[in-house]
C-alpha positions as CSV (number, residue, x, y, z in Angstrom):
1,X,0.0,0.0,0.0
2,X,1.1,3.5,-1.1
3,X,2.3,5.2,2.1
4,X,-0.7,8.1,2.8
5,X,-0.7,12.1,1.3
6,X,-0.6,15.1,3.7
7,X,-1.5,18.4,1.9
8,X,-2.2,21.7,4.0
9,X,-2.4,25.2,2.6
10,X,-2.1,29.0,3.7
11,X,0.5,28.7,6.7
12,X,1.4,32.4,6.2
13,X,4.6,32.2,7.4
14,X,6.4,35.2,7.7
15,X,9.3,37.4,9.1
16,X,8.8,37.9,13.1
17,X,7.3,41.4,13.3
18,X,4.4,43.0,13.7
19,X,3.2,42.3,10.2
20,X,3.1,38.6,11.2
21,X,0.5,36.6,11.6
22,X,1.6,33.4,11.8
23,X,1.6,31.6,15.3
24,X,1.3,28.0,15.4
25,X,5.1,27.6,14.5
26,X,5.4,24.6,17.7
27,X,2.7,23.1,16.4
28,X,3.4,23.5,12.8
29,X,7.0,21.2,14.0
30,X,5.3,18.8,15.7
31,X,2.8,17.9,12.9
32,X,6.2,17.5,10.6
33,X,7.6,15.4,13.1
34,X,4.8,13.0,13.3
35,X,4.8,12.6,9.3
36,X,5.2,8.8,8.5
37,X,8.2,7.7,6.8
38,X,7.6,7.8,3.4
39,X,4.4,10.0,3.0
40,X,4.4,12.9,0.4
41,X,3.0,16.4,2.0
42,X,2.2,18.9,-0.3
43,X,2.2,22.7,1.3
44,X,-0.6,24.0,-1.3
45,X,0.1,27.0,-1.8
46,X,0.8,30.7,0.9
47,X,3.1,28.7,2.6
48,X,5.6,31.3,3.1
49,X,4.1,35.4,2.9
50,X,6.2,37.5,1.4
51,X,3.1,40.6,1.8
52,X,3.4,40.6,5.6
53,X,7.2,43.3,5.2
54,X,8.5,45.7,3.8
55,X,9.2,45.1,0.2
56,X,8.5,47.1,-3.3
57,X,5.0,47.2,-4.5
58,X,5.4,44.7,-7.5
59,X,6.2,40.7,-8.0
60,X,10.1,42.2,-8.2
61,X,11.0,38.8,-10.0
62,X,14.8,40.6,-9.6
63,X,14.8,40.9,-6.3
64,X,13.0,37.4,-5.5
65,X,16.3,35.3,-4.4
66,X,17.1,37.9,-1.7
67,X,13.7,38.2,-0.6
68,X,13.5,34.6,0.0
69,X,17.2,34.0,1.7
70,X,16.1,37.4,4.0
71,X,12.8,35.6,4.8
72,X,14.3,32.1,5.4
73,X,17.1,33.8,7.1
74,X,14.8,35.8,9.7
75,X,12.9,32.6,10.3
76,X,15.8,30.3,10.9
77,X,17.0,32.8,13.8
78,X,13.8,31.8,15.5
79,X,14.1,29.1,17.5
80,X,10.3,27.6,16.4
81,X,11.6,28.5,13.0
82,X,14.9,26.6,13.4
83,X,12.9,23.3,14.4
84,X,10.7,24.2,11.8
85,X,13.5,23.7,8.6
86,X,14.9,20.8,11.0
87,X,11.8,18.9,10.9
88,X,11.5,19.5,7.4
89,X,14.7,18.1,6.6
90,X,14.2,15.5,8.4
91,X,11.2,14.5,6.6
92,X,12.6,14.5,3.5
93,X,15.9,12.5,5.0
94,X,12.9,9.9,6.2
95,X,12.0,9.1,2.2
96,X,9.5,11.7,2.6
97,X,8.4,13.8,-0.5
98,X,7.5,17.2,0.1
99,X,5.7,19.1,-2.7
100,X,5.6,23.2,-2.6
101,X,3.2,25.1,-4.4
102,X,3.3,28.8,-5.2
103,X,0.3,30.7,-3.9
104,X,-0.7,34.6,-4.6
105,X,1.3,35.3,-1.3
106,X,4.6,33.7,-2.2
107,X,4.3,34.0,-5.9
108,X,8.5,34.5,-5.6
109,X,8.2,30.9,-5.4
110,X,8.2,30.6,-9.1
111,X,11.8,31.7,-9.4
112,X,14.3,29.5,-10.3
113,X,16.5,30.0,-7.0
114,X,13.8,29.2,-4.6
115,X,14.0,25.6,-4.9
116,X,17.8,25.2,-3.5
117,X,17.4,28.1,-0.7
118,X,14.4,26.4,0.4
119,X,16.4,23.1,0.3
120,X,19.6,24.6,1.9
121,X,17.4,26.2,4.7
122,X,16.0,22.8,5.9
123,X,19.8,21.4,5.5
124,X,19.5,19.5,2.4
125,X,21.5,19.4,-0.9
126,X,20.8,21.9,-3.3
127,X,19.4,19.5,-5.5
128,X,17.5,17.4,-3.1
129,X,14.6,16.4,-5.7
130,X,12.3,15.2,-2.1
131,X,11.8,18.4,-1.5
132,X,10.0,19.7,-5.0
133,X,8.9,23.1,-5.9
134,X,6.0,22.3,-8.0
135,X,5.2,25.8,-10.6
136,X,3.9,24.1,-13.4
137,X,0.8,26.2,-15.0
138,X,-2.1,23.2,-14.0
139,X,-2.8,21.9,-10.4
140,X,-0.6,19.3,-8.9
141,X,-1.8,15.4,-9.8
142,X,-1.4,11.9,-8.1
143,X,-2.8,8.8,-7.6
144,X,-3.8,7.4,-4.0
145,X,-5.2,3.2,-4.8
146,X,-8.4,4.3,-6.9
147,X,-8.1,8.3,-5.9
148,X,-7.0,10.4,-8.8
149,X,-6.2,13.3,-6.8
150,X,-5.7,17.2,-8.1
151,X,-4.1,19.5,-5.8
152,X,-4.0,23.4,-6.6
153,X,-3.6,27.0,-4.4
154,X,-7.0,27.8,-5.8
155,X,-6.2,31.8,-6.0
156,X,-6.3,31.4,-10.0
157,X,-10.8,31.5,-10.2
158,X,-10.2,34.9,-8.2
159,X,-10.1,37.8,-9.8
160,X,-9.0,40.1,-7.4
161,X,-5.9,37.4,-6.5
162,X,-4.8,36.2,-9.7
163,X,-1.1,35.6,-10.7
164,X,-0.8,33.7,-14.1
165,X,2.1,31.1,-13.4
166,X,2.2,31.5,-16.9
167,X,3.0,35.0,-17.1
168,X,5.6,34.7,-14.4
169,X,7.7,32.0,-16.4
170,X,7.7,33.9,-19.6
171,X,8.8,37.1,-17.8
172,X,11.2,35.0,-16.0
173,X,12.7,33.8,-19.2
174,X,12.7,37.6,-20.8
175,X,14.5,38.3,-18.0
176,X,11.6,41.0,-17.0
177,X,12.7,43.0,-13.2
178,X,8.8,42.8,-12.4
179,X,5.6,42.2,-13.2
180,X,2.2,44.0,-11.7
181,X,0.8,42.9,-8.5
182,X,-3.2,41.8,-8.3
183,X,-5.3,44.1,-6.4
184,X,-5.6,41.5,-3.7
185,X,-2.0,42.0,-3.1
186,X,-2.0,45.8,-2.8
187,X,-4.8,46.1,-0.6
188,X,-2.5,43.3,2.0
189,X,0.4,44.8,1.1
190,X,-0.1,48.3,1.4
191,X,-3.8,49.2,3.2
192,X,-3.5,46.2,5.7
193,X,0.0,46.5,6.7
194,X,-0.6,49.8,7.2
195,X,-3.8,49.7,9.3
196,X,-1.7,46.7,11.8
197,X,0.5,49.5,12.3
198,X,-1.1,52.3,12.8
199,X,-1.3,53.8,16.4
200,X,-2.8,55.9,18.5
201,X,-0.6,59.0,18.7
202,X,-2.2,60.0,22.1
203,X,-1.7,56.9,24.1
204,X,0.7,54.6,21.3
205,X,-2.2,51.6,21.8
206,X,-2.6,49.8,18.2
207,X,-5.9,51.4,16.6
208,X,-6.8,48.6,14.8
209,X,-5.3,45.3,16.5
210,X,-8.1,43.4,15.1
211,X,-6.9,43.8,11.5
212,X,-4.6,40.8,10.9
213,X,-7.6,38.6,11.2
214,X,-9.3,39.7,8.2
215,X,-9.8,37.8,5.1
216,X,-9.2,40.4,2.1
217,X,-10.4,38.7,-0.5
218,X,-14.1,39.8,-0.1
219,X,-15.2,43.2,-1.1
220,X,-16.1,43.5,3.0
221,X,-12.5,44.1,3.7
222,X,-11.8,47.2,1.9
223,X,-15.2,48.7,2.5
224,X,-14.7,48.3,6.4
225,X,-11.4,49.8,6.1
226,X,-13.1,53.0,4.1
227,X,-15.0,53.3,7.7
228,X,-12.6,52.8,9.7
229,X,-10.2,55.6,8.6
230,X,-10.8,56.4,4.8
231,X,-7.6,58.6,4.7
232,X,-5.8,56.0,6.1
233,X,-6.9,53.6,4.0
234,X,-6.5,56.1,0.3
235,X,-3.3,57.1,1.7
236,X,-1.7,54.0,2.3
237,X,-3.0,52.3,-1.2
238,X,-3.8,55.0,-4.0
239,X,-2.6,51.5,-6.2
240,X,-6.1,49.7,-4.9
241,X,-8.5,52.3,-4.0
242,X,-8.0,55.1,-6.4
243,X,-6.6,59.0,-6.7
244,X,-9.7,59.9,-3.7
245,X,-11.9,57.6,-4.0
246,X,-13.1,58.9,-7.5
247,X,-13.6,55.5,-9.2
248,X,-15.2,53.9,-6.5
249,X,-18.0,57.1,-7.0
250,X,-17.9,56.7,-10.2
251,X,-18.2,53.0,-10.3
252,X,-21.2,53.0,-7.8
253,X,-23.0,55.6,-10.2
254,X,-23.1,53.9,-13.4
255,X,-23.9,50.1,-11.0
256,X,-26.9,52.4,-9.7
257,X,-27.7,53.7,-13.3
258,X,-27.7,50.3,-14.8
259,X,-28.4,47.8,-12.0
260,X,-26.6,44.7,-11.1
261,X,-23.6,44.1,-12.9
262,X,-23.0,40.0,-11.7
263,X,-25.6,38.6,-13.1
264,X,-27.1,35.2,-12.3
265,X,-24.4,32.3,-13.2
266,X,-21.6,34.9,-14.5
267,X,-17.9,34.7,-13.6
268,X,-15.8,37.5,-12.8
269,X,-14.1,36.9,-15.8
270,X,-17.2,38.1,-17.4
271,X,-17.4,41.6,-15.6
272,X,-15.4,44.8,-14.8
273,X,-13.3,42.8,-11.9
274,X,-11.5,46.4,-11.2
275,X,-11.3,46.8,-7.3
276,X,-13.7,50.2,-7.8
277,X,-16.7,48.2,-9.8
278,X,-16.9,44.7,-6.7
279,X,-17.2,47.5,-4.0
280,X,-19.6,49.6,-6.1
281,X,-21.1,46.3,-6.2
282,X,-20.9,45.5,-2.8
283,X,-22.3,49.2,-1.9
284,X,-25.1,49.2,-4.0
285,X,-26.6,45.3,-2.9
286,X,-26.7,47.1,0.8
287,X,-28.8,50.3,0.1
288,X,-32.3,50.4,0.8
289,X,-35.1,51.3,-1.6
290,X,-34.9,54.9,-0.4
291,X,-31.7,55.4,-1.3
292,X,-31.8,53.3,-4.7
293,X,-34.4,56.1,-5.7
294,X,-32.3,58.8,-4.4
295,X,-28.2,58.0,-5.8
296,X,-27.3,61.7,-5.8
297,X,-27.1,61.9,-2.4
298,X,-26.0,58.9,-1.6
299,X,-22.6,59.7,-4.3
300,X,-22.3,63.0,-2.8
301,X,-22.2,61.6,0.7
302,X,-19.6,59.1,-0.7
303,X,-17.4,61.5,-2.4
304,X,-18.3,63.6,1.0
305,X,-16.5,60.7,3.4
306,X,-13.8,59.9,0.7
307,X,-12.4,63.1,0.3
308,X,-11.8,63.8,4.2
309,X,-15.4,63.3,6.0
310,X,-15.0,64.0,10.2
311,X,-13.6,60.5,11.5
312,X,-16.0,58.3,13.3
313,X,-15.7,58.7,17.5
314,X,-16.0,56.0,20.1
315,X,-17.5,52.9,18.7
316,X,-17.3,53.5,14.8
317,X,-19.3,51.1,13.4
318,X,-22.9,49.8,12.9
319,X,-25.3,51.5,14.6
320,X,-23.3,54.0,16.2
321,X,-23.6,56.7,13.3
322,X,-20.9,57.7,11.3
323,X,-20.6,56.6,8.0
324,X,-23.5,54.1,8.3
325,X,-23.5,53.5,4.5
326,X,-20.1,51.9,3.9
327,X,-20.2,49.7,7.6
328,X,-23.9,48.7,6.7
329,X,-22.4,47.7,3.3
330,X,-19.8,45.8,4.4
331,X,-21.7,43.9,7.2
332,X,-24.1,43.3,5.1
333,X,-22.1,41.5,2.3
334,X,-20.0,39.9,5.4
335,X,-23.0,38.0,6.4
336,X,-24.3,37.3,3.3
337,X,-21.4,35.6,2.1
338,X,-21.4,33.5,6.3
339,X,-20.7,30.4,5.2
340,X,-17.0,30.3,6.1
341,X,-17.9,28.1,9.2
342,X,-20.2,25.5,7.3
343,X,-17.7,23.1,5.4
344,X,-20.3,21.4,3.6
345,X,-21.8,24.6,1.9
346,X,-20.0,26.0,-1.1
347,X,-19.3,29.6,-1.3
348,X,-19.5,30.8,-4.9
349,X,-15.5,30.7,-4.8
350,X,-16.0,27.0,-4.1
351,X,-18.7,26.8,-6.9
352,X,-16.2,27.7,-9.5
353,X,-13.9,25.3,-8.4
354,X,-16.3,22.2,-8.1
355,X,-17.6,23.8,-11.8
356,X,-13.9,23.6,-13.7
357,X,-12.8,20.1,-11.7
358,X,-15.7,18.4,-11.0
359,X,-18.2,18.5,-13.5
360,X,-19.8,16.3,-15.5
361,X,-17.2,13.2,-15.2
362,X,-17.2,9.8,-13.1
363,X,-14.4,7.9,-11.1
364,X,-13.0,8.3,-8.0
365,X,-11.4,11.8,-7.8
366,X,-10.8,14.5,-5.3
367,X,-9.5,18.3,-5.6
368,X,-8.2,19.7,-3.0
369,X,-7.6,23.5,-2.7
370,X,-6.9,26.4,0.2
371,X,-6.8,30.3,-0.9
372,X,-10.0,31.1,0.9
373,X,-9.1,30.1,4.1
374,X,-12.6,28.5,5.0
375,X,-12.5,24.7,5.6
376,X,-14.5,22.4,3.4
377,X,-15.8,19.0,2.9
378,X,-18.0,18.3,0.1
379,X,-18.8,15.1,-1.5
380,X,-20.6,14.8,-4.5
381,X,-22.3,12.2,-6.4
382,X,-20.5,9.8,-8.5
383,X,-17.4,9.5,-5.6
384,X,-16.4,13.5,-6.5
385,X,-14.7,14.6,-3.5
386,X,-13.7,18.7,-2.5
387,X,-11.7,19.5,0.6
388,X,-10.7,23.0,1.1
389,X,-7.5,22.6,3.8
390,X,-8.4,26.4,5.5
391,X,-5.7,27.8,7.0
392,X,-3.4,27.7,10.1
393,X,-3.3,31.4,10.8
394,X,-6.0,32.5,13.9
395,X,-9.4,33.0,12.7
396,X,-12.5,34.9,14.3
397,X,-16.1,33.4,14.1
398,X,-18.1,35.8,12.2
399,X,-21.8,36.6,12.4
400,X,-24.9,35.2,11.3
401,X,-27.3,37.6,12.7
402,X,-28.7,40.6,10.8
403,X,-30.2,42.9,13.0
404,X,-28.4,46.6,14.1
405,X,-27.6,45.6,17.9
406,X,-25.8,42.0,16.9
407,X,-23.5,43.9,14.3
408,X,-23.0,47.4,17.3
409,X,-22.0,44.6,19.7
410,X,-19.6,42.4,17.7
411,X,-18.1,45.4,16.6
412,X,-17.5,46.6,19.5
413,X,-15.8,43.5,20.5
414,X,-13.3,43.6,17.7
415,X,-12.6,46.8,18.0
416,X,-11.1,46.1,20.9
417,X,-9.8,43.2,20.4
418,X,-12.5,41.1,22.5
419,X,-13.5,38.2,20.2
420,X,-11.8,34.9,20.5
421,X,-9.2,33.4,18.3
422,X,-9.1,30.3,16.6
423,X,-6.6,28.0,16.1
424,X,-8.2,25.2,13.8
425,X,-5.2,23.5,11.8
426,X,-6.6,21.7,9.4
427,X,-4.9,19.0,6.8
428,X,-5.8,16.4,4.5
429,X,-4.9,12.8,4.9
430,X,-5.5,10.7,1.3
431,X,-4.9,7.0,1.5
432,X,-6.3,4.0,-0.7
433,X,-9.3,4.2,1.0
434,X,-10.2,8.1,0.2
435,X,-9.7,11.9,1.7
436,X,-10.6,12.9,5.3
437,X,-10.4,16.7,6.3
438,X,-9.0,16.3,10.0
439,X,-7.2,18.4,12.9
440,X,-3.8,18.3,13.7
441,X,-5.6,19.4,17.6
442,X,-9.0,20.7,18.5
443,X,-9.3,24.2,18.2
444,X,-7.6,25.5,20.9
445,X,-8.9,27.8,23.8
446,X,-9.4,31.6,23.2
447,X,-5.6,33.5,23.5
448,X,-4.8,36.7,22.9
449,X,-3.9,38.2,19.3
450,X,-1.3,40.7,18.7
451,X,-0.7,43.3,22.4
452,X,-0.8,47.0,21.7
């Protein structure tokens, strides 16, 4: 019997900082250590972030190798970190066969030297082949018994995350500096990084310590940062949001002048996918029928709050005033899209997936993905399996209700850093006999996030 396949995804591992928010390093070691001898593990995708520091605002496919070797370098004088590239190597010294993908977080992965630092790191030869840096254009494919099993990031269906492996190589092989980052990118970058940092200049307490838990690739990301400090947010990513706000206004104007623009069944790929146009989107799904009937205030509130509106006071959000529009918005499309809890309900992210992979054929088969960070387990007819692996960075549980006092009071708690954290750490185990989702460990108790 084939020994079994271990695949996780989004680890997020980055330089120790404030930027950081990886922090299940011990148990990230101990999971390694208890691999089998033999087994393959695949790290699908984010498993190093190269967002989460100080680096140029493009994929600089120049300055990849040093990138890397500083990341690896700052991890490896942890002493987590230094178990971390032990256990690894010892994996791989233990006939194991450990498979890297790139994901739209460590896209620098792609680059030629990545491979042997990676391999040097973890004390290996250069050329160790065990340890493989899969950046082939299609997903990753083996064979478990019966299982034909297809392993990809799963960043490529979303538009706002998208880095064509394709693209890369060829500027790789032109010998391109850069390339453009997606919008995804820039907002994590730029706007996120910057709102973890950001202080109070009064008392030097982090304003926003609540930030590092949030999931940017929903249009309810960007909106809530709009409300919680629009300047902030324009200033730190003009790249993302726009010279003031203007396209967003001006996307939200022509959504309200010619209604939806997703329409029922379409992809992205089918629509204006431009940052400005999904939060117009997003905006105009919130607003009630009055102000549907009356978008010239509504815009020249917008361009109002964009351009340098008073800032919100005690308790921003919700129900306590303010820019009501933009945290209704975003709350709004935060609980419509609630399903990140419920791993056997597809999110339209999923959809896409289960649509391009799992349509319309037979046979035992099972795609596995991460990206989205929400853990799933769906099995369809005809033996068709989908697991989503999550993540192993801390996660908040986010609402279901919809009335005005449930969003005032979880606000409030994040704001101040009140709601638990979970720490879920999920994998995939594949074997003859099929896939399981498991945890390395129950989620853990509530701990504290990030201290001010």
């Amino acid at each position: 019997m084939k020994p079994p396949l271990f695949v996780l995804s989004d680890l997020h591992i980055a330089a120790p900082g404030p930027l950081n928010n990886f922090h299940a390093g011990p148990e990230l070691v101990r999971f390694l250590r208890a691999l089998p001898d033999g087994a393959t593990l695949v790290l699908a995708g984010d498993f190093l972030d190269f967002l989460q520091q100080e680096r140029p605002p493009v994929l600089d496919l120049a300055g990849a190798p040093a990138l890397i070797e500083g990341l690896l370098a700052s991890l490896a004088e942890e002493e987590w970190g230094a178990a971390l590239f032990a256990a690894l190597g010892d994996f791989v010294g233990r006939e194991g066969h450990c498979v890297v993908l790139p994901g739209n977080h460590d896209p620098e992965l792609h680059h030629p030297e990545a491979g042997p630092l990676l391999r040097c790191a973890a004390g290996l030869d250069a050329a160790e082949e065990r340890l493989e840096m899969f950046v082939q254009p299609g997903p990753w494919t083996a064979r478990r018994g019966p299982w034909e099993v297809v392993i990809g990031h799963g960043h490529r269906p979303d538009p706002w995350n998208d880095i064509d492996p394709v693209r890369v190589h060829a500027a790789l092989e032109r010998g391109e500096a850069s390339l453009p980052l997606p919008p995804g990118s820039l907002l994590v970058l730029q706007a996120l990084n910057a709102f973890k940092e950001a202080r109070d200049p009064a008392t030097g307490a982090l304003r926003f310590p609540f930030v590092d838990l949030l999931k940017p690739e929903t249009p309810w990301v960007p909106l809530l940062l709009l409300y919680l400090d629009p300047l902030l947010a324009l200033r730190s990513s003009p790249a993302f949001f726009g010279n003031a706000g203007r396209p967003l206004v001006r996307a939200l104007k022509e959504r309200l002048l010619r209604g939806p623009s997703l329409a029922p069944g379409a992809r992205p790929s089918d629509l204006d996918s431009s940052p400005a146009a999904l939060l117009a989107d997003a905006i105009a799904t919130s607003l009630p029928e009055s102000e549907i009937w009356a978008p010239e205030a509504v815009l020249a509130w917008l361009s109002a709050w964009l351009e340098g509106g008073p800032a919100p006071g005690e308790g921003r959000l919700a129900a306590h005033g303010g820019g009501r529009l933009l945290a209704r918005a975003a709350l709004a499309r935060l609980v419509r899209e609630n399903t990140f809890f419920a791993p056997g309900q597809p999110s339209p992210h999923d959809d896409r997936i289960l649509a391009d992979h799992l349509a319309g054929e037979t046979g035992l088969r099972v795609v596995l993905a991460g990206h989205t960070h929400a853990e799933r387990d769906i099995r369809l007819p005809g033996d068709r399996v989908y697991l989503n692996t999550g993540t192993w960075t801390d996660l908040i549980a986010v609402p279901s209700f919809l009335k005005r006092e449930g969003w005032k009071g979880w606000i409030d708690a994040l704001e101040s850093n009140r709601l638990p954290r979970l720490r879920r750490l999920p994998y995939a185990k594949i074997t003859e006999d099929g896939p399981r989702l498991l945890h390395w460990a129950e989620p853990s108790s509530p701990h504290p996030g990030p201290q001010s």
